[in-house]
KEKE-3310 file (N, C-alpha, C; in steps of 0.2 Angstrom, whole numbers, plus 5000, padded with zeros to 4 digits):
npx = (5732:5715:5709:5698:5682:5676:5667:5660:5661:5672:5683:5697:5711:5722:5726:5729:5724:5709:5694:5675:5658:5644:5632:5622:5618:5614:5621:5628:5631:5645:5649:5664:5674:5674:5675:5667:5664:5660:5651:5648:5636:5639:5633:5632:5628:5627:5621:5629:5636:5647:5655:5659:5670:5672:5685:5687:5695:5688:5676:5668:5669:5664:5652:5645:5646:5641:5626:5612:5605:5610:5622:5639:5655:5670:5686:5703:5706:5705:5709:5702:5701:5685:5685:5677:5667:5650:5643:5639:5636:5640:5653:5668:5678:5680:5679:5692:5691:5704:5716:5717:5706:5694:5678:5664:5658:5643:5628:5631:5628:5618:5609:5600:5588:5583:5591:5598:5601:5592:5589:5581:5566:5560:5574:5576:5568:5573:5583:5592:5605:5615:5622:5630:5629:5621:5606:5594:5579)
npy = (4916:4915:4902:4905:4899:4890:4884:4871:4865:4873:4864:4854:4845:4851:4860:4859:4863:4866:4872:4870:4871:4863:4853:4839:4826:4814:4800:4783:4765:4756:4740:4731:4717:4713:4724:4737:4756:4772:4781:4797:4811:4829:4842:4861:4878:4882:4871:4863:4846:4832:4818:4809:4799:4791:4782:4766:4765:4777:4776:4773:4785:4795:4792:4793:4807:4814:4820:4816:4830:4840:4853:4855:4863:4856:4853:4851:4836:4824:4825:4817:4810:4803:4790:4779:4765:4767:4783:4792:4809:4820:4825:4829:4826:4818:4817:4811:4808:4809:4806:4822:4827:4840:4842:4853:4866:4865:4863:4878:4885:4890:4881:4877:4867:4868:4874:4861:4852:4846:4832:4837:4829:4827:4825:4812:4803:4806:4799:4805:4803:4797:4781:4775:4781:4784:4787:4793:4787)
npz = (6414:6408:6399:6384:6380:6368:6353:6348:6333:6331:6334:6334:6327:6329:6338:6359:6369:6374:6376:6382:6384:6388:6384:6390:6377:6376:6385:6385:6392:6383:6381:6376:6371:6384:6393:6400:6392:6392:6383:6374:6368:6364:6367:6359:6362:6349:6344:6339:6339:6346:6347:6362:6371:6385:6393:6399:6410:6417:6418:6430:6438:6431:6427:6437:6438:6426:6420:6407:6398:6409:6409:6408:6408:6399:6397:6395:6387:6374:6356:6342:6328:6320:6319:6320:6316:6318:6319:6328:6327:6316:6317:6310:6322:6337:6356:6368:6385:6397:6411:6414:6412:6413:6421:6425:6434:6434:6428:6426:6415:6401:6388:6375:6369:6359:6350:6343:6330:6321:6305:6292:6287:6274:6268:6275:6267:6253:6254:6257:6268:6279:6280:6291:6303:6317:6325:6337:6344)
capx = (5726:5709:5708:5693:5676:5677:5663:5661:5662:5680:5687:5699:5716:5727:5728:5730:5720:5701:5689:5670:5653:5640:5625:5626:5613:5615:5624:5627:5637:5648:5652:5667:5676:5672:5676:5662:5665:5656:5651:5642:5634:5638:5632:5636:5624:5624:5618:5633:5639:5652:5652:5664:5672:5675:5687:5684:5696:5688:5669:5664:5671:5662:5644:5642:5645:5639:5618:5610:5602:5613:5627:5646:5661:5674:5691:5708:5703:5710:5705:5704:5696:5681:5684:5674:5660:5644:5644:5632:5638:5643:5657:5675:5682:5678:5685:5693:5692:5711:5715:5719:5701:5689:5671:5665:5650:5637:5620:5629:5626:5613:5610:5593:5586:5579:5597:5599:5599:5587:5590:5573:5562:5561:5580:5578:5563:5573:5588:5601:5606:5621:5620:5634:5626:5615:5603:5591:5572)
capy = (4918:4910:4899:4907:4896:4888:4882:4861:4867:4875:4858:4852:4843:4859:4862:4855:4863:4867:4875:4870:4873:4859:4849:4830:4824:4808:4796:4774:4761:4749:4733:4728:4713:4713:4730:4742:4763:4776:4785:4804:4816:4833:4851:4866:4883:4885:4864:4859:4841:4829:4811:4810:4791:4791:4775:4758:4766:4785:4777:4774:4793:4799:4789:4796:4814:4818:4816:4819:4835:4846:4859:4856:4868:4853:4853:4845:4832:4823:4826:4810:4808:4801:4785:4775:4763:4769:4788:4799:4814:4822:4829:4826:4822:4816:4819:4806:4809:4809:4807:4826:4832:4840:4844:4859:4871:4857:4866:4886:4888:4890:4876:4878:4861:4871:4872:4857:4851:4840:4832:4837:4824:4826:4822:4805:4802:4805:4794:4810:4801:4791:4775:4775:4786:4781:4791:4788:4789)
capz = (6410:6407:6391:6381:6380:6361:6350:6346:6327:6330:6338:6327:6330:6329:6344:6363:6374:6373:6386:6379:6388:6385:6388:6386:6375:6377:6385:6385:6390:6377:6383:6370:6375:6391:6396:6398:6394:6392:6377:6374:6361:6370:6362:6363:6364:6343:6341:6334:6341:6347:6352:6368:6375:6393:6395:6405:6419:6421:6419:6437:6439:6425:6425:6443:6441:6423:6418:6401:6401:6411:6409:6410:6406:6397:6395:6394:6385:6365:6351:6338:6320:6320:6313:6321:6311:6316:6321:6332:6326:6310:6318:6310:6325:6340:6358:6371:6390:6401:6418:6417:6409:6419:6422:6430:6430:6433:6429:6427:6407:6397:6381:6376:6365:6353:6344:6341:6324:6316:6299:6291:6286:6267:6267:6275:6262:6246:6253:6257:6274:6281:6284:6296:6305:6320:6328:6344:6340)
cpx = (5721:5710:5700:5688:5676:5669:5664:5663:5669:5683:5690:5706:5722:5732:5728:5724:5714:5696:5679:5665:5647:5635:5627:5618:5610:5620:5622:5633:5638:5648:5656:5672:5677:5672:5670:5668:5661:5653:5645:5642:5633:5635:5631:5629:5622:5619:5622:5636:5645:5652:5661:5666:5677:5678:5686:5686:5694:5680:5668:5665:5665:5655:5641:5640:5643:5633:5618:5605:5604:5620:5632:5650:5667:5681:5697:5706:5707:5708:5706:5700:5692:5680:5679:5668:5655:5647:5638:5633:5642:5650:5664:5679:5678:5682:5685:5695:5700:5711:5716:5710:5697:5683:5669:5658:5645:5631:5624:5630:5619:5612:5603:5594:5585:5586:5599:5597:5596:5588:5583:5572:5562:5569:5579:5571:5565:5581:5594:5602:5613:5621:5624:5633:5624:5613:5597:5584:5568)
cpy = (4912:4908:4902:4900:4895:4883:4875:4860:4868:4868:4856:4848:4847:4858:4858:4855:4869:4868:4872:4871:4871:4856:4843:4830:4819:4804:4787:4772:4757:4745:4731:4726:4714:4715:4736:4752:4766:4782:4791:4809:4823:4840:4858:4870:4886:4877:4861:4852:4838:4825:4811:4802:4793:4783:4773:4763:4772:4784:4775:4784:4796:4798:4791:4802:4817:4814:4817:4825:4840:4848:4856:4862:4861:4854:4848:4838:4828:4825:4823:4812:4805:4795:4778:4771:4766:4776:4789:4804:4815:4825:4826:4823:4819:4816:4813:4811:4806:4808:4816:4831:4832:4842:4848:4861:4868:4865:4876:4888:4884:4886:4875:4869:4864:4873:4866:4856:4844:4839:4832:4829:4823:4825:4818:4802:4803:4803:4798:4808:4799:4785:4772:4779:4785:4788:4790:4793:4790)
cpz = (6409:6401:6391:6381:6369:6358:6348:6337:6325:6332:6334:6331:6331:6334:6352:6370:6373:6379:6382:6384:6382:6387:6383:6386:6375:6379:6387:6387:6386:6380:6375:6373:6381:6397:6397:6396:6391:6385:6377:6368:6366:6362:6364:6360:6355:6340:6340:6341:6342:6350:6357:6369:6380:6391:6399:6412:6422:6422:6427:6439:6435:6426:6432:6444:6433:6421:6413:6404:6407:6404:6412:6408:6403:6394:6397:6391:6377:6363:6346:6333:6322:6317:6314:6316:6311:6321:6326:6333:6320:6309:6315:6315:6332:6349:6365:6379:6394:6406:6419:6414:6414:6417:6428:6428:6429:6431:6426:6419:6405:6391:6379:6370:6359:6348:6341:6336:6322:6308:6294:6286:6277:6266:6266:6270:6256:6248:6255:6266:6273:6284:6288:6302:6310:6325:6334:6344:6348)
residu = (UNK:UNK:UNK:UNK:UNK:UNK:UNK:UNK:UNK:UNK:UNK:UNK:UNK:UNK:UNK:UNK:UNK:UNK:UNK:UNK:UNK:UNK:UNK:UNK:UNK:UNK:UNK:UNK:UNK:UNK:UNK:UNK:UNK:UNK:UNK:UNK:UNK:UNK:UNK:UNK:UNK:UNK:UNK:UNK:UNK:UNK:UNK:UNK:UNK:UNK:UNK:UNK:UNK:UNK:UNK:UNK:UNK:UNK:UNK:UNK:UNK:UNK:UNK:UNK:UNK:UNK:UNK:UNK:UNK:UNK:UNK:UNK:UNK:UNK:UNK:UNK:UNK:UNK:UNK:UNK:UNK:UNK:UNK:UNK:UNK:UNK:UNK:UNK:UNK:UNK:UNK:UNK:UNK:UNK:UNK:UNK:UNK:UNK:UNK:UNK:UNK:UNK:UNK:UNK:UNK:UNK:UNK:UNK:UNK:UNK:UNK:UNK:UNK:UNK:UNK:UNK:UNK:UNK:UNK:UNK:UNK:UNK:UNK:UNK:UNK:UNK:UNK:UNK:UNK:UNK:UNK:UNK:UNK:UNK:UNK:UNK:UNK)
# end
């Protein structure tokens, strides 16, 4: 039986295994001690977010076959607390790619731009921000 298609909102650490359908926002690589890997902001079809870390050993794999601005289907995958210092995403948690996760479905979903959330402008003007936060202007 198919695992159902889940929302970046629902992501939690409950459970093991996660089917999602997303568009990469963005992504970069770290260089930290001397390692590079890969890091990503994906979103799903309602806006909601999730910053991703491909590790040292899966980024050549990874930085080859996934661009910003498409469409994958993503699963198998962790799912970790967000504890990182500076964020790019509001999301509680955060998810970690495996040797068993995979990427499918180049290009065949629909994620428009136009859901994505923006934190309006009178927020960052009366200081209601996070300064943990980072965002790409």
């Amino acid at each position: 039986m198919e695992r159902p298609v889940q929302l970046i909102s629902n992501v939690n650490d409950k459970k093991d295994f996660w089917k999602l359908t997303v568009k990469v926002k963005d992504k970069w690589t770290v260089v930290k001690d001397g390692k590079e890997h890969l890091e990503l902001v994906i979103v799903d079809d309602k806006g909601n977010d999730i910053q991703v870390i491909i590790p040292t050993g899966y980024k050549a794999v990874y930085d080859k076959i996934q661009e910003e601005n498409t469409t994958y289907t993503l699963s198998n995958f962790n799912v970790l607390n967000n504890d990182l210092a500076f964020k790019t995403s509001y999301h509680k948690y955060k998810l970690k790619c495996t040797s068993g996760t995979t990427l499918g479905d180049k290009n065949m979903h629909t994620i428009s731009c136009d859901n994505i959330k923006f934190k309006p402008f009178a927020e960052i003007l009366t200081g209601k921000w996070r300064a943990n936060l980072l965002v790409r202007e």
